[in-house]
Every structure is written in structure tokens, then in C-alpha cells.
C-alpha positions in Angstrom: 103.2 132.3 63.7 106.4 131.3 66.3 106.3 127.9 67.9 105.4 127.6 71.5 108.6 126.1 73.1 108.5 123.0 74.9 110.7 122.4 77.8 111.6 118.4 78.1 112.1 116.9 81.8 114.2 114.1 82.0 114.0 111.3 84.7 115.5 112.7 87.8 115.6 116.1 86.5 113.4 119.3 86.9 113.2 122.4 85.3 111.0 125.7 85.6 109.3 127.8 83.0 107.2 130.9 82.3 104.6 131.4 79.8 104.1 131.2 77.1 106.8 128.3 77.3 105.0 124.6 78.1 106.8 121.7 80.0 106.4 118.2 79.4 107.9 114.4 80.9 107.9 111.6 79.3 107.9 108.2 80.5 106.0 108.0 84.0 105.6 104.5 84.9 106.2 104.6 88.7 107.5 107.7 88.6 105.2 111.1 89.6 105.6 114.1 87.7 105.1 116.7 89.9 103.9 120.3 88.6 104.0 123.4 91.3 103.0 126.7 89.5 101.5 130.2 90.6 98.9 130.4 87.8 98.5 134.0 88.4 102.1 134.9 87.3 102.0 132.0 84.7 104.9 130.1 86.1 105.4 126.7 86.2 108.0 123.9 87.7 107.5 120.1 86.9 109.7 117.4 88.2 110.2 113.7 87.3 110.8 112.1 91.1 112.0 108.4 90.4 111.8 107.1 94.2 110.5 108.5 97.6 113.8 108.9 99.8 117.1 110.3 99.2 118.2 107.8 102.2 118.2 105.0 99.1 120.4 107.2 97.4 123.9 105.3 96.8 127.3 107.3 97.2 127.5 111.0 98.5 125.8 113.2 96.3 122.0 113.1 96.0 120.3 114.2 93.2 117.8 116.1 94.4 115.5 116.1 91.4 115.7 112.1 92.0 113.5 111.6 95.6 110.5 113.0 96.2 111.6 113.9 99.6 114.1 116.5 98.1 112.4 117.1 95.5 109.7 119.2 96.1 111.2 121.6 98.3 114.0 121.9 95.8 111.0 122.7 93.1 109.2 125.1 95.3 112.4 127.3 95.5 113.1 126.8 91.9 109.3 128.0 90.9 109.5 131.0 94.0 113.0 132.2 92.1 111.4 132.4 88.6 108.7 134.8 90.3 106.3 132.4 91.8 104.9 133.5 95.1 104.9 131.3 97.7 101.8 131.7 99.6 100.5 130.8 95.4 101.5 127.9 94.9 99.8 125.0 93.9 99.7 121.5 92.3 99.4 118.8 90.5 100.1 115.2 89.9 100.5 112.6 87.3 102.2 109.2 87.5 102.7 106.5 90.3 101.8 103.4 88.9 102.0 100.1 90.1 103.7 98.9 86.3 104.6 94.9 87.1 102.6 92.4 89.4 105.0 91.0 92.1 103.9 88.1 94.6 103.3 89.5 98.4 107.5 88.3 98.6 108.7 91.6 97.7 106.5 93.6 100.3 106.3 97.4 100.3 109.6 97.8 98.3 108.0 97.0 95.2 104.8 99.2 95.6 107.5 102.3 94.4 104.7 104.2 92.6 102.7 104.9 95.3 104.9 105.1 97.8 106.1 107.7 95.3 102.7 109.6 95.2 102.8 109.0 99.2 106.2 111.0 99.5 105.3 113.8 97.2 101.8 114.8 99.0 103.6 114.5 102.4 106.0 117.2 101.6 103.5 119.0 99.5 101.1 119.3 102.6 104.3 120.4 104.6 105.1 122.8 102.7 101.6 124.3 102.6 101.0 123.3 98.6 97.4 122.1 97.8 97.4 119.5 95.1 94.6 120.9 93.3 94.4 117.8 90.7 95.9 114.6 89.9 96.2 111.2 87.9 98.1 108.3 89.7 98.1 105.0 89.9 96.8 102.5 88.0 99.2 100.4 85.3 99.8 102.9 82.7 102.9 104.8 82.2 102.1 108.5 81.4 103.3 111.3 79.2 102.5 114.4 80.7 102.7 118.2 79.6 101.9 121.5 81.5 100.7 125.0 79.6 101.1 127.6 82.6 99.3 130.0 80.7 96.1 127.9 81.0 96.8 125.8 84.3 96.1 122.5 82.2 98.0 119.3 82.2 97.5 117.2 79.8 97.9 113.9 80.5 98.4 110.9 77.7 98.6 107.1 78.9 99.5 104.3 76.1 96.1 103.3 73.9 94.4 106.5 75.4 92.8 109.3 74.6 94.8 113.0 76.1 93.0 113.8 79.3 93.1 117.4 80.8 93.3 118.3 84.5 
């Protein structure tokens, strides 16, 4: 009996797999994982987006795996090129919470995680992808994995039991 391989997203990164391969993140506090697959050709992209805009990006080259607001177009094509058709597409969401209490002094700056979740489902919606499920917020960080095969992600938060999507 092989071993299903798992594919392991970093913070900042993304990567793109095809069945019967699974993808996983660890470590969403504020973070989203976002997860864009064509279910039909079994196809799957998840990225770990740290922060909403690439315009807080320091120095000249932007990760684009980093900001939500690059991030899920970049995924899109990344999904579309390992067969995933376009008009297909759909997706889901785990991460975004709010992992410290601040006092009102630090403002919106310190909400990251849902601004996060924010970002992503604005450029999700613009780029016609329904997000057909998703777990955010709260004050748990998540570990996330996604089975293309099945169109589940399983979700894990600290103390908790898996859930499925």
C-alpha cells in the first residue's frame, strides 16, 4: 500500500497539487490559508497569505504568495496551469484570527486576521471564485489540510477535535 504524499505550504508560500497528492499549512494564526481547486479534475492550490496588501511590502520585490492581494490571482493561474478550469473554480478558507487582545490604541492595524479574510474574499469575488466553505476568525491558530480527491479540508485548531468542510 504507497503513501499518499503530502505537499507542505510554508508561510508566504503556495503550491498546487493533483490527486491523489493532499496539501496541508501549518500554523494559521492570523494568517488565511486559502484553497482554490476544480474538484472535477481533482486539482488543488492552497496558499498561506500572511497580510492583505503588497503596498506593506518593504523593498522591491513582493512575494506574491505573501498578500492576499497578489495572492489569489497568482493561485488562480497556478491552479488553471496544472489543468484547472477557470470558469471551475472554487474555494475555501481557514484562518484569520484575531490571536492577541490589543487596547482600541492600535486601531485597524492590529485586526490583521480579518482584514486578511477581508482581502482574500475581495479578490476571490473579483475574480469570479465562490468560497464555497470556510473557518475564520476566532483565537485559535489552525492546521489545515486539503484532499482534492474528496473536496474536504480538514481543519485542526489547538485542544480540538479535526473538523471537515
Amino acid at each position: 500500500m504507497s503513501t499518499i504524499q503530502t505537499v507542505k505550504v510554508g508561510i508566504a508560500e503556495m503550491e498546487v497539487v493533483a490527486a491523489p497528492a493532499v496539501i496541508r499549512t501549518c500554523g494559521l494564526g492570523s494568517c488565511v490559508g486559502v484553497v482554490i481547486y476544480d474538484s472535477g479534475k481533482a486539482v488543488a492550490g492552497m496558499a498561506h497569505v500572511m497580510l492583505p496588501h503588497s503596498s506593506m511590502a518593504r523593498g522591491g520585490v513582493v512575494n506574491a504568495a505573501k498578500y492576499a492581494d497578489t495572492a489569489v490571482e497568482a493561485l488562480c493561474k497556478l491552479v488553471i496551469a496544472a489543468g484547472g478550469r477557470k470558469g471551475m473554480l472554487k474555494a475555501k478558507l481557514a484562518g484569520g484570527a484575531q490571536m492577541f487582545s490589543f487596547s482600541s490604541a492600535g486601531g485597524d492595524m492590529m485586526h490583521i486576521g480579518a482584514r486578511n479574510v477581508e482581502e482574500v474574499k475581495r479578490q476571490l469575488e473579483r475574480l469570479h471564485v465562490p468560497v464555497v466553505a470556510e473557518d475564520v476568525g476566532g483565537h485559535s491558530g489552525r492546521t489545515i489540510e486539503f484532499n482534492p480527491q474528496t473536496g474536504v479540508l480538514s481543519i485542526r485548531k489547538a485542544s480540538q477535535e479535526i473538523k471537515e468542510i
